[in-house]
C-alpha positions in Angstrom: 129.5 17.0 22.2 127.6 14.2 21.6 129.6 10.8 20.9 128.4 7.2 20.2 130.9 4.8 20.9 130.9 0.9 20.8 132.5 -1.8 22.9 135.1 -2.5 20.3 136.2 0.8 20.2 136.4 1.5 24.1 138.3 -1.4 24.7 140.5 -0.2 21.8 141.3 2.6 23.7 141.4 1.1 27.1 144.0 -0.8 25.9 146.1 2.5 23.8 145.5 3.9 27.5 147.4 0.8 28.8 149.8 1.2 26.8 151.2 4.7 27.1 150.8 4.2 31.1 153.1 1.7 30.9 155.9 2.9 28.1 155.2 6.6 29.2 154.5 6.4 32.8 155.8 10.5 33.6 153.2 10.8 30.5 150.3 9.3 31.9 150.8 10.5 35.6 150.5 14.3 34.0 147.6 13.3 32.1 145.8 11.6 34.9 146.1 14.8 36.9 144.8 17.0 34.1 141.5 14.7 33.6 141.3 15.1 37.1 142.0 18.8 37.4 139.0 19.0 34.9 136.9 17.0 36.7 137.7 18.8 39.9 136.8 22.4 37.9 134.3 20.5 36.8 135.3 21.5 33.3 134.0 19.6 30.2 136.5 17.0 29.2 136.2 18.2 25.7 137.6 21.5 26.8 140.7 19.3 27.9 141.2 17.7 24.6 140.5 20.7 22.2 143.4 22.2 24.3 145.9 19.2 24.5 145.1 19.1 20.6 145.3 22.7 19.4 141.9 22.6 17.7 139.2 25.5 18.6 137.8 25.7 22.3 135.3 27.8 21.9 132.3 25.6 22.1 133.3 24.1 25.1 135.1 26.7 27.0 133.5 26.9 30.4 131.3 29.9 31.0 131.0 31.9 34.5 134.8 31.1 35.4 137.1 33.4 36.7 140.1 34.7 34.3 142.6 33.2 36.8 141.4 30.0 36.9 140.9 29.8 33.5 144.8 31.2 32.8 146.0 29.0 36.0 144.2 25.6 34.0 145.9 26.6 30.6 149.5 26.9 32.4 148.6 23.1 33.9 147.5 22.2 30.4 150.6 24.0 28.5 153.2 21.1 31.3 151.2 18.0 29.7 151.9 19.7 26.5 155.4 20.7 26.6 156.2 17.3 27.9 158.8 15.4 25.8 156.8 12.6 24.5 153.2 14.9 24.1 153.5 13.7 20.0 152.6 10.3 21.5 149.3 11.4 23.5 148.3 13.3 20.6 148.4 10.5 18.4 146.5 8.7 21.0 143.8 11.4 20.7 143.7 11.8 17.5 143.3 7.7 16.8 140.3 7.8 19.1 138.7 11.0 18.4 135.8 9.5 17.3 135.5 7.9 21.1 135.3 11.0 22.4 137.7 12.9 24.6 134.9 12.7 27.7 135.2 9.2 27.2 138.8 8.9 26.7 138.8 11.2 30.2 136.7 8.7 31.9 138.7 5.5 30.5 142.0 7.6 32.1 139.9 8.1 35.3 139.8 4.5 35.2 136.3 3.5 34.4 135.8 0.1 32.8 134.7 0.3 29.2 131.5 -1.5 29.3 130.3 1.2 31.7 130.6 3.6 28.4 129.0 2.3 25.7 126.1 3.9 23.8 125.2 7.8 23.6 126.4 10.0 25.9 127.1 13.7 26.2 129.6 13.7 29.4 131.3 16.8 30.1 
């Protein structure tokens, strides 16, 4: 997916990122470890998102992966979700969907906003 995101907006979410790190900390910590699960798989980030947000996968579901490992990344996925406060990440997604959930990902991953403005098509 191809996303165009400005400064404004980045630092918007940088700072909604801030935020539920610090109120939600338990939150966070399983939702660092998911972006970096992903990256680790070397997963699409969008893959991530359309999961944590029940919307379709299909576009982005990765291709050439074994059953298992696709089954054993759900389960992880399925923990962030059932967590207590998951309403709270949603809404997070869903106010910066436009941003992009690659670029959400990379703000979690801790990359400064600057570093993500323009075009991009990060997976």
């Amino acid at each position: 997916m191809i996303t165009l995101s400005n400064i404004d907006e980045l630092k918007a979410a940088k700072e909604a990122l801030d935020k539920l790190q610090k109120d939600y900390p338990a939150l966070f910590e399983k939702l660092s470890d998911m972006v970096n699960l992903t990256r680790a798989f070397q997963f699409n980030y969008d893959y991530l998102g359309c999961l944590v947000m029940d919307e379709d996968a299909s576009k982005c579901t990765p291709k050439f992966v074994y059953g298992s490992v696709l089954r054993l990344y759900k389960k992880e996925v399925q923990k962030l979700k059932d967590d207590q406060d998951c309403e709270v990440l949603k809404q997070t997604f869903s106010q910066f969907k436009q941003t992009g959930y690659a670029k959400i990902s990379q703000l979690v991953l801790g990359m400064a906003p600057e570093s993500l403005v323009g075009p991009s098509s990060v997976r």
